[in-house]
N, C-alpha and C positions, 0 to 999 in steps of 0.2 A: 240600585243594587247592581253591581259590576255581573257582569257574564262571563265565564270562562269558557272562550274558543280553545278546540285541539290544536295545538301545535302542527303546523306542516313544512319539515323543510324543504319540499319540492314542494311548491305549489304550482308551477308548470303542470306537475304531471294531473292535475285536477281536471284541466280542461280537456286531455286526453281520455280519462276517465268519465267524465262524464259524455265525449262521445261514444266512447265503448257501452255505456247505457242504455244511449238511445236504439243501438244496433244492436245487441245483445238480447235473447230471451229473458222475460220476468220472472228471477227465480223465485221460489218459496220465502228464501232467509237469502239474505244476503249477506256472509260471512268471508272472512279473508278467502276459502279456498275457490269461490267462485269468483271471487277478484283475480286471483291469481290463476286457476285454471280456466275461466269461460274470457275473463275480458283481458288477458294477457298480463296484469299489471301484479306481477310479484315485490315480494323485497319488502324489507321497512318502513321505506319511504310512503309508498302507497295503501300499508294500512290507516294509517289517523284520517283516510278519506270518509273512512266507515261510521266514527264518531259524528265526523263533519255532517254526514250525509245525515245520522240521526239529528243534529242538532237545526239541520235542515227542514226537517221532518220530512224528508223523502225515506226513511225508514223508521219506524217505530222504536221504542226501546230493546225489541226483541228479536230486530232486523229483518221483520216484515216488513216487505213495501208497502207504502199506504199511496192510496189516490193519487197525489201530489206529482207521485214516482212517476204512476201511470200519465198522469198528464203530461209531465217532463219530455218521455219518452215519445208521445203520441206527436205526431208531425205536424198535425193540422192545429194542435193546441200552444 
């Protein structure tokens, strides 16, 4: 069965993104306004991260970080 990935057409800005993760506080939810007010990345372009990131499972369905996140994030992991 085929998978369907989000669309991104900046994928550039993904890896920026997810540096801003590892620097950035663990919010609650992870929602476009804390993409755009905590880790800088506004615009269009850098919502479909947020899919990506569930389809990742660095966020749940409900845009809670799960474990994963926290490992991402965590330096020594």
């Amino acid at each position: 069965m085929a998978t369907k990935l989000p669309y991104m057409a900046s994928y550039g800005l993904l890896s920026k993104i997810l540096e801003s993760v590892q620097n950035a506080r663990r919010p609650d939810r992870f929602t476009g306004d804390f993409l755009a007010t905590k880790l800088g990345h506004s615009g269009g372009s850098a919502r479909p991260v947020i899919p990506l990131l569930k389809r990742m499972r660095f966020l749940g369905s409900d845009g809670v970080p799960t474990t994963l996140y926290d490992q991402f994030r965590n330096q020594a992991t």
